[in-house]
Each structure stands twice: as C-alpha cells, then as structure tokens.
Phi, psi and omega in degrees: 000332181294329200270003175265334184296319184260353164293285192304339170254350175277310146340324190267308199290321173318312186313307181288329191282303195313325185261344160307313190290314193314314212269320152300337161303327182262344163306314179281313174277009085012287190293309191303324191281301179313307197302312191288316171338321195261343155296321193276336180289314187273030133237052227276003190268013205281120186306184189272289166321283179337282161347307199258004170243017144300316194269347126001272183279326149330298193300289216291315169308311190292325193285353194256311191272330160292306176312302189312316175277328171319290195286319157336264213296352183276308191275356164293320200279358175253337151312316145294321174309317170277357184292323218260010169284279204295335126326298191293305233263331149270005163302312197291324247251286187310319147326294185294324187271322193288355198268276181317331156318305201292328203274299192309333165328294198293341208269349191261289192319311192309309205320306161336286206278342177290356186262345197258315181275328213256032168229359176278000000 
C-alpha cells in the first residue's frame, strides 16, 4: 500500500497542474476576448460581421502572443535550471574537496603534535 502512496500523489499533483493550466488558459482567454471587445468599442462604425471578426482576429492575436511569452519564458527558466544546476554541482564539488582538505589538515597536525609530544 506504501508503495502506491507516492504514485497517487504524484498523480493528484499532475492532476492539479493540468487544472491549474486549464484554468488559466481560459482565464487569459476571457481577458484576451475583453480586450478585443473593448478594441472593437473604439469602432462603431464596424458593421455586426466586421466587429466580430476583428474581435476575432484580436482574441487569436492577444492568445498567440501570449503563448509565444509563456514558451519564451519556459525555456529561459529551463535554461537557467541547467545553468545554476551545473553551478550548484560545481560549488558542491568545490565544498567537498575544501572540507576533505581540512579535515586530512587536521588529522596531519594531530598526528604531528601526537609525534612531536610522544618524542620530547
């Protein structure tokens, strides 16, 4: 049964990012369809066909431009992930040696001052 437990939750969390996505998607297009609308109000002279493929062709623009900075913006942050990974990993690298530097420091000073006392 444990072993079903992080399956099931990786799942309920896939579940929430798809309906996180969803809703935002309809959120931007909601905004995107007010916007052309309120583009299509500051032309009244637009016959009722005209209007509605304006607001139309707006909508299809504002959700195009948007996608376009959403994936801009995906592929910077995947971009950086591997940038400040291979940062961390030579930090961790560099850590690691300076620790192990220090501690053979230490056990060759002991070593030293026990070799030093145990020959006076």
């Amino acid at each position: 049964m444990t072993d079903r437990a992080p399956q099931q939750s990786h799942d309920v969390a896939a579940g929430i990012a798809r309906l996180e996505g969803y809703l935002l998607a309809q959120s931007r297009l909601t905004q995107a369809q007010e916007h052309a609308d309120e583009f299509a109000d500051l032309m009244p002279w637009l016959t009722t066909s005209q209007r509605e493929e304006v607001v139309r062709l707006y909508t299809q623009d504002h959700i195009a431009v948007s996608r376009r900075a959403l994936e801009f913006v995906s592929a910077r942050a995947a971009e950086l992930r591997v940038e400040y990974t291979a940062r961390y990993e030579t930090l961790r690298r560099r850590l690691l040696c300076r620790s192990v530097a220090a501690l053979v420091t230490a056990a060759l000073l002991c070593t030293c001052a026990a070799l030093l006392t145990a020959y006076r």
